[in-house]
N, C-alpha and C positions, 0 to 999 in steps of 0.2 A: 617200695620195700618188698613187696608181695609178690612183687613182678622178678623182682632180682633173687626172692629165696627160688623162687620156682625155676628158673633160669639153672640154678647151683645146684638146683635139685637134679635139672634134666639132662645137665653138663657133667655129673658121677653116676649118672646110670647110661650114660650115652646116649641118649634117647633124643636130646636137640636135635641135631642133625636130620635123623629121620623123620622128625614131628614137622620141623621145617619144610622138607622136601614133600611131606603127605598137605602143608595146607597150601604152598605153591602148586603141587597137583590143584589141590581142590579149587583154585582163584582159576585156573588156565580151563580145567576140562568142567567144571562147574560156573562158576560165576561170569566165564566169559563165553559158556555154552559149546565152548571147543569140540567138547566127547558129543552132544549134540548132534553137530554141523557134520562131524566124523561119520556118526550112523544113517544121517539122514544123507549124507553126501553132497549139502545142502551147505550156502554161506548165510548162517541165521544166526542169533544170540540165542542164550539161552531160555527165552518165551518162545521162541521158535518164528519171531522177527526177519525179515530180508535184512542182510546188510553186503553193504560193496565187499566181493571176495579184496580185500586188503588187509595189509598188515594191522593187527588189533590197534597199536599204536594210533595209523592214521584214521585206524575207524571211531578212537576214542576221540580225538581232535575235532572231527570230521562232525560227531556230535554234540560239541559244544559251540557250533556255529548254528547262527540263524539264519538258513538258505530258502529262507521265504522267499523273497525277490530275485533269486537267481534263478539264470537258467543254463538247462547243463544239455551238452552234446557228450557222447561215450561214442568210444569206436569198442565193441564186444557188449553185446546185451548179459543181463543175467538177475542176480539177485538185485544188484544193485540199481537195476533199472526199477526193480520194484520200490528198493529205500527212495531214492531219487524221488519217485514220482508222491512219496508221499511228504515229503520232508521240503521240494523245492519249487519254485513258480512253475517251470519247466522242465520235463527231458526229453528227448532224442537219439536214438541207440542204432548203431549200424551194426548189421550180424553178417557176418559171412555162412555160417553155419545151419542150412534148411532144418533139421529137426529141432536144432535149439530156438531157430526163429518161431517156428508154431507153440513151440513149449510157454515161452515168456509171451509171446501175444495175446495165447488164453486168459493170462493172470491179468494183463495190466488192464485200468479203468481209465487212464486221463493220458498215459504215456504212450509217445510215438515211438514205433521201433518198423525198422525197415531193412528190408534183405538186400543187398549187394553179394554175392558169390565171383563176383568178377576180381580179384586182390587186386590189378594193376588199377580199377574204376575207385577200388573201394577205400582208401586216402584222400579223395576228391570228395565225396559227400559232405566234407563239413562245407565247403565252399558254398553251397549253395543253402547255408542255412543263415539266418540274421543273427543279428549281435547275442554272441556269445561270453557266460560270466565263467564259468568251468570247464575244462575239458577234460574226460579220464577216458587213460588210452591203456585198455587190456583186453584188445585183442589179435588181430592178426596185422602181418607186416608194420611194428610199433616202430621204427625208425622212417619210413615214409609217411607213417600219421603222423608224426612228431614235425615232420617237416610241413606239412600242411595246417597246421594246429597254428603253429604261431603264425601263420596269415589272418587268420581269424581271431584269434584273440591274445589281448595283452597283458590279461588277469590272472587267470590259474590255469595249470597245467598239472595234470597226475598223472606221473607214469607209474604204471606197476611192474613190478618185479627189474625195477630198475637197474639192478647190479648186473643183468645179462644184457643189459645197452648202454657202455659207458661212451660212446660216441655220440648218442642221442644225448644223456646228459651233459656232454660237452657242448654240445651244438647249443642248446638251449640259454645252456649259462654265457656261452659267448651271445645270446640272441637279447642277454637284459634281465635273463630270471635270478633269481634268487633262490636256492635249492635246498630245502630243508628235508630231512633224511627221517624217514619212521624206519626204524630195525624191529623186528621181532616176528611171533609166530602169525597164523593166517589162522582163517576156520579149513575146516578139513581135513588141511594134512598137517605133518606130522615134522616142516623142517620151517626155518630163518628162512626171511625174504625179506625185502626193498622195498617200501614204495616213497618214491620222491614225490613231492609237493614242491610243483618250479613257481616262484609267485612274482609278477609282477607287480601289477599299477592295482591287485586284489585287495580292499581292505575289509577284512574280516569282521564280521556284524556277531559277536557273541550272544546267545540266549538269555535272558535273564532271571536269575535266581528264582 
């Protein structure tokens, strides 16, 4: 009842709408550290945490998994190679980019990350790694990592900002995956993006309560 006088209250002074809009602000640039990540230029929550530059969506999912026993290969180092290495058995990160390479190798304690600058070379680096539980692919030439990916494994696939390679996700889904869709905002910037989640033979180990 209290709930609904104040609602009639807010609804004849017009003020809902705006109060709406100010605590939607406050969830997006507050509680999920957005304004944060924006000033810092950094993919962090709002403790100021590494987390995978992905859609909030996948990175809320992303944390109701227990990826203790998995191990992750990334093609593009970054924040999330930091998340990774604390959250999962393993990672492994291929960078094409020399300053961001020295940047992330500083930080990391247990995580592999290795330079390739070669792009025709650098889609083959997963080949030469062992069994593989996830793969996230944001970084350079993502439709020739994509094709390489499903050689190696037949569990998970992330592609980021997937709406700019709808060929890749065709390829994949004709390849057996299964392709669930996160929509929404990212840390940083300021616009909607994709990130798909192609799942095979993956079966999800949630954390518990």
């Amino acid at each position: 009842m209290r709930e609904f006088l104040l609602n009639t209250v807010l609804a004849k002074l017009q003020l809902r709408a705006p109060l709406t809009a100010l605590r939607s602000f406050k969830v997006l640039e507050h509680d999920y550290g957005h304004f944060r990540s924006a000033r810092k230029w950094q993919s962090v929550d709002r403790h100021n945490n590494p987390i995978p530059w992905l859609t909030y969506p996948a990175i809320d999912y992303l944390n109701t998994l227990d990826l203790s026993e998995c191990r992750i290969f990334e093609y593009g180092a970054g924040n999330s190679t930091l998340y990774w290495e604390k959250v999962a058995k393993s990672v492994v990160s291929i960078e094409s980019n020399p300053k961001w390479f020295k940047k992330i190798s500083r930080q990391l304690t247990s995580g592999e990350i290795y330079l390739q600058e070669d792009l025709e070379q650098y889609p083959d680096e997963i080949l030469e790694r062992g069994t593989l539980d996830i793969v996230l692919i944001d970084g350079a030439v993502r439709p020739e990592c994509v094709k390489q990916a499903v050689k190696k494994t037949k569990s998970l696939i992330i592609l980021d900002n997937s709406q700019e390679f709808p060929e890749s996700r065709e390829f994949l889904r004709s390849q057996g995956f299964k392709e669930i869709v996160f929509t929404g905002f990212t840390p940083i910037v300021n616009f909607i993006s994709i990130t798909s989640f192609f799942i095979g033979d993956f079966i999800p180990k949630f954390k518990k309560d």
